[in-house]
N, C-alpha and C positions, 0 to 999 in steps of 0.2 A: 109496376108490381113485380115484374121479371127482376130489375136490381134490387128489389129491396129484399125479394125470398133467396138469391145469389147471395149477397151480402151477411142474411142470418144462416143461411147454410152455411158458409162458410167458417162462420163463427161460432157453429154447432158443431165443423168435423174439426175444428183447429182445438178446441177448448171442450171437453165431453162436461163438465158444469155448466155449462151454459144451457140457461133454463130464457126461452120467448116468453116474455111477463105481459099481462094486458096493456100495461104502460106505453110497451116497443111496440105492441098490435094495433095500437093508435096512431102511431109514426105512418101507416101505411094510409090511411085517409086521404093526408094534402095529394098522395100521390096519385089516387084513385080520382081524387077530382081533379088533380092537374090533365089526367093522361083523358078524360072526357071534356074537359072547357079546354083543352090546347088547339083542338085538330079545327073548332068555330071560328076564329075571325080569319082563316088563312083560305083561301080556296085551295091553291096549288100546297099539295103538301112537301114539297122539294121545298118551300121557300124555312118550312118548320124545321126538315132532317137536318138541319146544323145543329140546331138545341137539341135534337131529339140524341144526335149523333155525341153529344158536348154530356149530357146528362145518361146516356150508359158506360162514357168511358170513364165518364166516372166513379157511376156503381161498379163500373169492373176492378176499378185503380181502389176501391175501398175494400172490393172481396178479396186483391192480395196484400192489401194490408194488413186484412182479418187474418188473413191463412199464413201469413209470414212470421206471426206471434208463436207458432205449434212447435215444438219441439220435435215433434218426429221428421222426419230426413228420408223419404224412400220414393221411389222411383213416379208413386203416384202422385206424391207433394209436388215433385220435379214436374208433371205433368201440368198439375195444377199450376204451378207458377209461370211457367214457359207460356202455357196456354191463355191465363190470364193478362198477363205482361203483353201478349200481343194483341189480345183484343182490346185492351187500353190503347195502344196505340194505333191501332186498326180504326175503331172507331174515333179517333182523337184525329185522328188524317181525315177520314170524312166529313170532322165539324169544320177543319180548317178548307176542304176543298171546296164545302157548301157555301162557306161562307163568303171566299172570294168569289164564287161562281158568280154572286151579285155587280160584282167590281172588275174582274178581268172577264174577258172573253177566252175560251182553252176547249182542248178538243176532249171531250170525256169519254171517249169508247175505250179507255184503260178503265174505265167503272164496271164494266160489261162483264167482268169476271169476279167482281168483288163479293155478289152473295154467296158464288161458289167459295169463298175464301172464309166468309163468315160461319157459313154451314160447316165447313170440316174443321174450324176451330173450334166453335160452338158443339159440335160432334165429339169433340178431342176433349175439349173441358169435362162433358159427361162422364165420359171414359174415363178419365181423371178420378172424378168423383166418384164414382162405381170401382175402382181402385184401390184410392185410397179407402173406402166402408169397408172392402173386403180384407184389406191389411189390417183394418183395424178390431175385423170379427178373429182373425186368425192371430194375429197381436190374443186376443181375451182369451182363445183356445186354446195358447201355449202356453201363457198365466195358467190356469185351470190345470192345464195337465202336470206342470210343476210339482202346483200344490197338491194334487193329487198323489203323483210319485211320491213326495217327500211324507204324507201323512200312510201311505204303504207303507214306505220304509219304520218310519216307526210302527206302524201296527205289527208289522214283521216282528221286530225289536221284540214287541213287549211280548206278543206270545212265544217267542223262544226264548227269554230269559226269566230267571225268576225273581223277583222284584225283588224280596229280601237280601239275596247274597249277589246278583248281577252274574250270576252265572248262566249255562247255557242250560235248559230245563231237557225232556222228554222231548219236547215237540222238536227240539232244535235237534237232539238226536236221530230220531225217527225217519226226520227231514232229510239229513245227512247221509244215510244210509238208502232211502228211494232215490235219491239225485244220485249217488253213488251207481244201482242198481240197474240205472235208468241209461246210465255213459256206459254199462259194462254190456247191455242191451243192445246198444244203439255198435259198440265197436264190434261185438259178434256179427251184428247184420252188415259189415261192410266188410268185414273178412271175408264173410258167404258170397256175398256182392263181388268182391273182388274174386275170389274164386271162381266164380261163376264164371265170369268176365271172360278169366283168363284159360276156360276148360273151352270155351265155342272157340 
């Protein structure tokens, strides 16, 4: 269930159309009875972590598939990618190591660090994701404030001119002379200011 909500997240931060339809929420069934009828005829579950090991590196290898389609380019996609790309291989090493474990004999205390390795991967991916959502809220917030600006700028416009002749009306007058007013204010108060200054 873990790859397959990986996989549509992903393809929900890579593509904002992308809509989950009951059709895909279906897709998630085989998996839900795989991951309960898998763990029955094995006792030892080492003998399953090959497959198990085989079939997330491959929901991993599909989420940067998914994510590699996005146009956007920033430091959290980079996260995402880096971080994906290695747990594909991460876990793609542990189906090959499980697997000969059957066939060769090898000394496995280099495994002994491998959940800490999965953990701050898995850790890093998050972080990724929480990343890229926030570049992509502050992406919408700078949109926003654009159009914002630009629909000021014309509101400005049209109340200081007058729409007949495109000239500057009263208001743009009016304006003119408190902005005026307002710089002759402000350079009195730093002459005083400087005076001050320079009487201590």
């Amino acid at each position: 269930m873990f790859g397959f909500f990986l996989v549509v997240g992903c393809q929900s931060l890579a593509d904002d159309s992308f809509e989950l339809k009951t059709r895909t929420e279906l897709l998630l069934v085989p998996f839900i009875v795989t991951a309960v009828w898998l763990p029955l005829p094995s006792i030892d579950f080492n003998g399953l972590y090959a497959i198990h090991s085989l079939v997330l590196s491959l929901f991993f290898a599909s989420a940067l598939f998914a994510i590699r389609r996005s146009t956007m380019r920033s430091f959290g996609w980079r996260v995402m990618h880096v971080t994906l790309g290695l747990l594909t291989i991460n876990f793609f090493f542990y189906f090959i190591v499980f697997s000969l474990r059957n066939f060769i004999a090898f000394n496995e205390a280099f495994l002994s660090y491998n959940s800490i390795i999965d953990l701050v991967l898995q850790t890093t991916l998050g972080f990724g994701m929480v990343i890229v959502l926030l570049e992509k809220v502050l992406t919408d917030y700078q949109n926003a404030n654009r159009e914002l600006q630009s629909a000021h700028k014309q509101l400005e416009e049209l109340v200081n001119t007058d729409s007949l002749t495109a000239a500057f009306n009263r208001h743009a007058f009016y304006g003119f002379v408190n902005r005026h007013r307002r710089r002759k204010k402000m350079r009195r108060k730093m002459q005083t200011a400087t005076l001050g200054a320079y009487a201590h």
